[in-house]
C-alpha positions as CSV (number, residue, x, y, z in Angstrom):
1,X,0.0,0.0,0.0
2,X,1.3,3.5,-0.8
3,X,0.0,6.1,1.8
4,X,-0.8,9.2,0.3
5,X,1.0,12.4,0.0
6,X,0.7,15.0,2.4
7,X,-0.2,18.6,0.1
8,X,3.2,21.5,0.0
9,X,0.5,23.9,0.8
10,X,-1.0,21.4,3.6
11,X,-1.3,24.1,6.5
12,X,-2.8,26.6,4.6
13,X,-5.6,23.8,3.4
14,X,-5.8,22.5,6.7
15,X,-6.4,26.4,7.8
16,X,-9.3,27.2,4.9
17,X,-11.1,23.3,5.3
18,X,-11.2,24.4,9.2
19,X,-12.3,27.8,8.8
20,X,-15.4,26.7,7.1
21,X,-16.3,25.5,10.6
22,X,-18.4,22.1,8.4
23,X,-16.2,19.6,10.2
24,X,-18.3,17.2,12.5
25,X,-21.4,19.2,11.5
26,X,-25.4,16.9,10.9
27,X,-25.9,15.8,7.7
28,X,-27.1,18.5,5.5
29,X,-30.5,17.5,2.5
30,X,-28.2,20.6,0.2
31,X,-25.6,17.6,0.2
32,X,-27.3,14.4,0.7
33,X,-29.3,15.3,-2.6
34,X,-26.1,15.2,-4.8
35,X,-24.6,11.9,-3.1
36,X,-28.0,10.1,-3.3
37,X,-28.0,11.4,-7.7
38,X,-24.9,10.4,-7.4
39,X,-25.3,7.1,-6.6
40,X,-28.4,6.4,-8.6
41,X,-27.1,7.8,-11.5
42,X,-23.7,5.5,-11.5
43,X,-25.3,2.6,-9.8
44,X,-22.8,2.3,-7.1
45,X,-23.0,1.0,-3.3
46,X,-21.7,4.0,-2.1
47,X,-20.9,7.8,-2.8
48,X,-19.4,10.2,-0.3
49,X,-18.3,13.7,0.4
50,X,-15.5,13.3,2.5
51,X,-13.5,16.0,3.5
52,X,-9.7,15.4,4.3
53,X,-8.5,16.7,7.7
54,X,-5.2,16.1,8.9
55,X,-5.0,12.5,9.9
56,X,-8.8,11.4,8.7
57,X,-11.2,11.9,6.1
58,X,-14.9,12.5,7.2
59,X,-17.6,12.5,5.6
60,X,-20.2,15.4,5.8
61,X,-22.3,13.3,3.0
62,X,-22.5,9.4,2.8
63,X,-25.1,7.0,0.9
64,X,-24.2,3.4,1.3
65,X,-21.9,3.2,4.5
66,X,-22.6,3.3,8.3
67,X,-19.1,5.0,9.5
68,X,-18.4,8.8,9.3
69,X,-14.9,8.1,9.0
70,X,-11.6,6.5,8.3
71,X,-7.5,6.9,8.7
72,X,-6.4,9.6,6.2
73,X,-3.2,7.0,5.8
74,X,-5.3,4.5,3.7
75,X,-7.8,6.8,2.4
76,X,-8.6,6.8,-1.4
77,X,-9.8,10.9,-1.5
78,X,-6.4,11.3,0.4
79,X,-4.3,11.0,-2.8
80,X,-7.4,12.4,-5.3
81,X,-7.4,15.7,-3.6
82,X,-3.5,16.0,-4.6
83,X,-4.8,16.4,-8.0
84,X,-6.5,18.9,-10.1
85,X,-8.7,16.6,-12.2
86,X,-10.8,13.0,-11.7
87,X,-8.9,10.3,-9.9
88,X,-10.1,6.9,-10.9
89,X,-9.5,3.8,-10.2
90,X,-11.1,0.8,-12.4
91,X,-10.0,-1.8,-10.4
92,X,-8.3,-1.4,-7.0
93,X,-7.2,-4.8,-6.7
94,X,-5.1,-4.3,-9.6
95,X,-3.1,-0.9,-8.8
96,X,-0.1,-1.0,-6.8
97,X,-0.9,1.8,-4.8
98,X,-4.2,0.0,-3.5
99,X,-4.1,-4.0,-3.7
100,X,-3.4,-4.3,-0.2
101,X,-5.3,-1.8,1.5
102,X,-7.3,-2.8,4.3
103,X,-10.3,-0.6,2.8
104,X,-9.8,-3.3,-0.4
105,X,-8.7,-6.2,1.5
106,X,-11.5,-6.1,3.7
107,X,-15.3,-4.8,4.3
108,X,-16.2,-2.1,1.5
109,X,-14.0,-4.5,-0.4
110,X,-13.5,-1.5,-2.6
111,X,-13.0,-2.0,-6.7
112,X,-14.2,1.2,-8.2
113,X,-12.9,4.4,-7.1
114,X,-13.8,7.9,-9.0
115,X,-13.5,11.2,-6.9
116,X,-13.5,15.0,-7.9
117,X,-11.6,17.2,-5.9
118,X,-13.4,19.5,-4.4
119,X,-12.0,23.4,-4.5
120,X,-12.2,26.2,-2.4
121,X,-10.1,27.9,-4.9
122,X,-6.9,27.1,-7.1
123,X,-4.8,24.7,-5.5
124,X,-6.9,24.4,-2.2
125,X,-8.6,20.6,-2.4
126,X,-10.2,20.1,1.3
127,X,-11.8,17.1,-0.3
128,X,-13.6,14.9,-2.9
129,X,-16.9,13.7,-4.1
130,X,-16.8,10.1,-4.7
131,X,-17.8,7.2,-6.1
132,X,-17.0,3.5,-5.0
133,X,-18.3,0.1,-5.9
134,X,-17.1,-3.8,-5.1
135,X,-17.0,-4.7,-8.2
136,X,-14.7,-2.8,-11.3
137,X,-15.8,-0.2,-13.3
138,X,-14.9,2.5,-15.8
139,X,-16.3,6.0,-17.0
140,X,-16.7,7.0,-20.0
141,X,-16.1,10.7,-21.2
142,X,-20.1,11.3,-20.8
143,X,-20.2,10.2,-17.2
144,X,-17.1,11.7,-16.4
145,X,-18.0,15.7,-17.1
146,X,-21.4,14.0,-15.0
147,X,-19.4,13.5,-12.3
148,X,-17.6,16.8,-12.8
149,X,-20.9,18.7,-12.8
150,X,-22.2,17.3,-9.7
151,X,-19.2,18.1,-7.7
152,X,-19.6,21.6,-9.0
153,X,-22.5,21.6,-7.8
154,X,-21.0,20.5,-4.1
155,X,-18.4,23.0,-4.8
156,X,-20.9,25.8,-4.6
157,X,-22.9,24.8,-1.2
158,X,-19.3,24.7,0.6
159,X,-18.2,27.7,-1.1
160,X,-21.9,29.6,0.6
161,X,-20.3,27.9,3.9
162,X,-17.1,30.2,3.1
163,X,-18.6,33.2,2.1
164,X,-20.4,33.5,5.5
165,X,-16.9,32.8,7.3
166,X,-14.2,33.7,4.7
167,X,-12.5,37.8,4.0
168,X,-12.7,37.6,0.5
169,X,-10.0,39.9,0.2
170,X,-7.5,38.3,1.9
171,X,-8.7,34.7,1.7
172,X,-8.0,34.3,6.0
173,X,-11.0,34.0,8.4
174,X,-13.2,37.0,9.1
175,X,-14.7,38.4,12.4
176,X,-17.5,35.8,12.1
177,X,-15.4,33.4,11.2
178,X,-12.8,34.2,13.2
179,X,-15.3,33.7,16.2
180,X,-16.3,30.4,15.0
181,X,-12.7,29.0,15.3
182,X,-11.9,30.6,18.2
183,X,-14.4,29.5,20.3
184,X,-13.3,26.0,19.4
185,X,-10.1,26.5,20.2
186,X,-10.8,27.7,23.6
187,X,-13.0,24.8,24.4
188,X,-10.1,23.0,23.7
189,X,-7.5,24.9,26.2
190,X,-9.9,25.0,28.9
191,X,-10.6,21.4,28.4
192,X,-6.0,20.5,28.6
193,X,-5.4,24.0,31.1
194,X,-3.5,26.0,28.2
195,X,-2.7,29.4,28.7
196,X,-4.7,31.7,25.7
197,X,-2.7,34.9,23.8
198,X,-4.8,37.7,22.2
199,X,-2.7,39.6,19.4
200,X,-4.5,42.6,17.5
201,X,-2.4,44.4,15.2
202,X,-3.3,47.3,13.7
203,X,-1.8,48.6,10.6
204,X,-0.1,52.0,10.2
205,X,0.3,54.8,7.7
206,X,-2.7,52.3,6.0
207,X,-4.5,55.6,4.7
208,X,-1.9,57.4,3.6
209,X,-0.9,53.9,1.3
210,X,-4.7,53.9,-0.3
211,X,-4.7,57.7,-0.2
212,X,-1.4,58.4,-2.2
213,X,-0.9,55.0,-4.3
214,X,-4.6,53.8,-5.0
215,X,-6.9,51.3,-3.1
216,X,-5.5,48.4,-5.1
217,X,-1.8,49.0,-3.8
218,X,-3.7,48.9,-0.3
219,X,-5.5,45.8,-1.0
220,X,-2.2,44.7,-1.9
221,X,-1.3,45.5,1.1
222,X,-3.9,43.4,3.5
223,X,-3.3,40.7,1.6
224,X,0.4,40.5,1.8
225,X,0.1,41.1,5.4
226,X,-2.7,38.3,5.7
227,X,-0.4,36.0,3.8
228,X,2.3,36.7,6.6
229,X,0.3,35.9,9.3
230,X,-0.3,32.2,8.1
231,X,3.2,31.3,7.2
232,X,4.2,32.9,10.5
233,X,1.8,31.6,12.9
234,X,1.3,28.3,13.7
235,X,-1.2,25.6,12.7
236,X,-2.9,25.5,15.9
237,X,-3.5,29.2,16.4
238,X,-6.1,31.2,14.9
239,X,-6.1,34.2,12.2
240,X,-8.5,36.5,11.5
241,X,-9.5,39.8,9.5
242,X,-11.6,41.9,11.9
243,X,-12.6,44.8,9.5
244,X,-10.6,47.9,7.6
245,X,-7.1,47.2,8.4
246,X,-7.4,45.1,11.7
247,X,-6.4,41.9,11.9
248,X,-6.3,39.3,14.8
249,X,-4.9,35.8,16.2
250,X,-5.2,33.7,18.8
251,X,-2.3,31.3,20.3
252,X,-3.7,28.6,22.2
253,X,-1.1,27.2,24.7
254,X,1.5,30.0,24.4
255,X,3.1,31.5,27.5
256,X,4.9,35.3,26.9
257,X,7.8,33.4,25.9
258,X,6.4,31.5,22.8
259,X,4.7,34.4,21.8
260,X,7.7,36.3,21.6
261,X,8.8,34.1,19.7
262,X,5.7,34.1,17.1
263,X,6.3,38.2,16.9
264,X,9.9,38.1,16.2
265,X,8.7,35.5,13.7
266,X,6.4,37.6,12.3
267,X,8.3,40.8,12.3
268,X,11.1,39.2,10.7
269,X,9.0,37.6,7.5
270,X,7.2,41.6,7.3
271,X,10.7,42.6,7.3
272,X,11.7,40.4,4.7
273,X,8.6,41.2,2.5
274,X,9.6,44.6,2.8
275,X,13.0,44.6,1.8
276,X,11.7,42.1,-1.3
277,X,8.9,44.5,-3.1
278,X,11.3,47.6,-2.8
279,X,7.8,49.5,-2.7
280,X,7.5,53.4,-2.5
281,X,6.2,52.4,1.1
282,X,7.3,50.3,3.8
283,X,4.3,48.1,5.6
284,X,4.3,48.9,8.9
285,X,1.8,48.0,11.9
286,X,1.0,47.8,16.1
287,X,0.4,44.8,18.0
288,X,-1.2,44.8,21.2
289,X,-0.9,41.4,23.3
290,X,-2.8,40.2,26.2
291,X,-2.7,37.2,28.0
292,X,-5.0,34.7,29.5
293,X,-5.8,32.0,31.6
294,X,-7.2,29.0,30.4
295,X,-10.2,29.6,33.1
296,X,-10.8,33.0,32.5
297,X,-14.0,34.2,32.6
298,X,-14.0,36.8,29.6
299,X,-15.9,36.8,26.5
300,X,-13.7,36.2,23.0
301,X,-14.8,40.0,22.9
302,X,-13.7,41.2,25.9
303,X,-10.1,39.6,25.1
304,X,-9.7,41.3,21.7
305,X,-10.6,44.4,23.5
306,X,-8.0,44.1,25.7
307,X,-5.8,43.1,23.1
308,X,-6.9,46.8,21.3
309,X,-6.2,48.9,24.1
310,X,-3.0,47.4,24.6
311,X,-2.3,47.7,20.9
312,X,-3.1,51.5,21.5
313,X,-0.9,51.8,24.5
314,X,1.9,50.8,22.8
315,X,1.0,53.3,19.6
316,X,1.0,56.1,22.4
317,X,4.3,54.8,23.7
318,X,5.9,55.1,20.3
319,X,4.1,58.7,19.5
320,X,6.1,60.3,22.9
């Protein structure tokens, strides 16, 4: 068996499939009515929407099996998502990659695979719509562009999940979104004691940027500084796009020291990007940072607005 490869651009897939906030979520009729067309119209024991997380695929939509899960080692949508078009296997039992996996081995006894990758946008697959059978099978260029327009079709409904949670500017979470995520997140360091860290940053001269070189140098701009934030911060913490030029994380587990760390991180890559565009400006910003207890008893709210006044308090110390 060949496990599947993990994407170069896994933490910022990981970061978008979680943002939708549609993992471990009911069943949903918007996507049970594709899977059940799907599997009448291929005449297949089972068709799926299985989203890839990091070490499992679940499935949000499932006709034909009882489970809502399995290893992401010996899943089949675990390699299709690592391509652009339909992955497809006639006959499992036959491709080296597959003969011996349990899943074909043993109980679905898997043959047929087909699965679209399904897109947030170029080059972000956080899963597949798919197709699978006992016994071997093949498509033919008609049923192939039909399974193509019914994962478009899946491909829509999760991208009306993003637009609710998702800055469409800057493609990180926004304030709604950013909510969703953290509230997780703290669920989780209450649960294991962590210590919580609030970051606002705020960014400066931002006006002066839009005013003298044009709103799309600015949106240039947000979404450099967004794309920053995720190669700088870790996979665990959140990110977020509160409005205008604010933007937020969360560290989960992080004492003063580690979050140091994350800044000079952080300052170092702006630093870099800086000295890289050679732009008429430099980007430039403000961080406030707060710290918390795993038990405190503050709303997410109440924590990014201690993170903003300390964010202003250090804009104050730098004006004297």
């Amino acid at each position: 068996m060949i496990k599947p490869d993990i994407p170069k651009n896994e933490a910022e897939r990981l970061h978008a499939l979680r943002t939708l906030k549609i993992l471990d979520t009911s069943h949903e009729e918007r996507f049970d009515r594709v899977t059940r067309m799907a599997k009448r119209m291929f005449n297949v024991s089972v068709s799926l929407v299985s989203l890839v997380d990091e070490d499992r695929q679940w499935f949000k939509s499932k006709q034909g099996v009882d489970v809502s899960e399995t290893p992401r080692d010996i899943s089949f949508c675990g390699h299709a998502i690592n391509q652009e078009g339909l992955f497809i296997i006639p006959d499992a039992s036959k491709d080296e990659r597959f003969f011996d996996n349990p899943l074909v081995v043993d109980e679905p006894k898997i043959r047929f695979y087909a699965g679209y990758p399904l897109k947030l946008r170029h080059g972000i697959n956080i899963g597949t719509l798919c197709l699978i059978d006992p016994k071997p099978k093949g498509l033919n260029e008609e049923d192939q562009q039909l399974l193509q327009d019914l994962g478009a079709m899946i491909e829509q409904e999760i991208q009306s999940v993003q637009l609710a949670t998702l800055d469409e500017l800057t493609l990180i979470s926004n304030r709604r979104g950013f909510l969703n995520l953290v509230g997780h997140s703290l669920k989780m360091c209450r649960r294991n004691k962590m210590p919580i860290t609030f970051i606002l940053f705020d960014l400066d001269k931002f006006k002066l940027i839009n005013d003298t070189h044009g709103h799309h140098e600015g949106d240039f701009v947000l979404s450099t500084f967004a794309q920053a934030m995720l190669s700088s911060f870790r996979d665990c913490d959140v990110v977020g796009r509160i409005g205008g030029d604010e933007f937020v994380a969360m560290l989960s587990n992080a004492h003063e020291e580690n979050s140091e760390i994350v800044l000079e991180r952080f300052s170092n890559a702006i630093e870099k990007i800086n000295e890289t565009l050679d732009k008429p400006y430099k980007i430039e910003y403000s961080a406030g940072v707060t710290y918390f207890d795993y038990d405190t008893d503050k709303s997410i709210e109440d924590m990014i607005q201690d993170a903003d006044k300390a964010m202003y308090e250090q804009k104050k110390r730098i004006a004297r």
